[in-house]
C-alpha positions in Angstrom: 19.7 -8.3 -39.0 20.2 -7.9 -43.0 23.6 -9.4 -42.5 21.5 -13.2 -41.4 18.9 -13.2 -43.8 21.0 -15.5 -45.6 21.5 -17.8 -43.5 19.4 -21.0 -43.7 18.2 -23.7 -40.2 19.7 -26.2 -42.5 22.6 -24.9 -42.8 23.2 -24.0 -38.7 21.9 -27.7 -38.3 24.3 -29.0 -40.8 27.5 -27.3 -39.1 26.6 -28.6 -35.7 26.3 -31.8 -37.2 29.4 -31.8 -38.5 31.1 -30.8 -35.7 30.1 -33.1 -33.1 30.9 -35.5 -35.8 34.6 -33.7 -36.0 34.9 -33.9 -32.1 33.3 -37.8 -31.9 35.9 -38.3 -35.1 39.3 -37.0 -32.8 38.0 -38.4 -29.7 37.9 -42.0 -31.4 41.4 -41.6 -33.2 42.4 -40.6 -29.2 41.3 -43.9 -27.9 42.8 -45.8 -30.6 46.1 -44.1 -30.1 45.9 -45.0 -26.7 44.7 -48.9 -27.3 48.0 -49.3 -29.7 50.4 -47.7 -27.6 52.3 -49.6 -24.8 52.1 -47.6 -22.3 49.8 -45.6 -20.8 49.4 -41.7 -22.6 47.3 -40.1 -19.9 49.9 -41.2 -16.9 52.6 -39.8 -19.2 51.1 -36.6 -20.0 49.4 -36.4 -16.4 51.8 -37.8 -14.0 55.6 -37.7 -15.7 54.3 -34.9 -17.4 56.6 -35.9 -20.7 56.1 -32.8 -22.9 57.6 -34.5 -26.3 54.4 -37.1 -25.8 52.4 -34.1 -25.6 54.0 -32.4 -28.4 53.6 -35.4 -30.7 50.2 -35.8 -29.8 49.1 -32.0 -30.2 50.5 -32.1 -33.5 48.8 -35.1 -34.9 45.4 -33.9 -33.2 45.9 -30.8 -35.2 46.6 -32.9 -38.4 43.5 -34.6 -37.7 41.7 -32.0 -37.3 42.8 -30.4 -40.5 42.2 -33.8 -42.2 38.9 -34.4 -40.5 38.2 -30.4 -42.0 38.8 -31.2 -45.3 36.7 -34.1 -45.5 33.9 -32.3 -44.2 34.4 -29.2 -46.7 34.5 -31.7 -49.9 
């Protein structure tokens, strides 16, 4: 137990805070992506099952996510 005695409530409350605030941040940028785009992404990824959709979108979840990250660490 020596190795938590550092470790403060305010800081456990602080990083889920933060990352419900992450996830709420990626699942907003997800339904704006899919209000601007002219078709619809879920029937793509779901039904036609177009894997360079899901590739795009994988990537720029994991660019917001690094993004998102960041801005929490500064």
């Amino acid at each position: 137990m020596a190795a938590f005695d550092g470790i403060l409530f305010s800081e456990i409350v602080a990083t889920i805070f933060y990352s419900f605030f992450g996830l709420s941040l990626l699942l907003a940028c997800w339904w704006l992506v899919e209000l601007f785009t002219p078709f619809s992404l879920r029937k793509e990824l779901e039904e036609d099952q177009n894997i360079a959709i899901a590739i795009v979108m994988g990537a720029m979840f994991v660019a917001l996510a690094v993004i998102i990250s960041s801005v929490i660490r500064a």
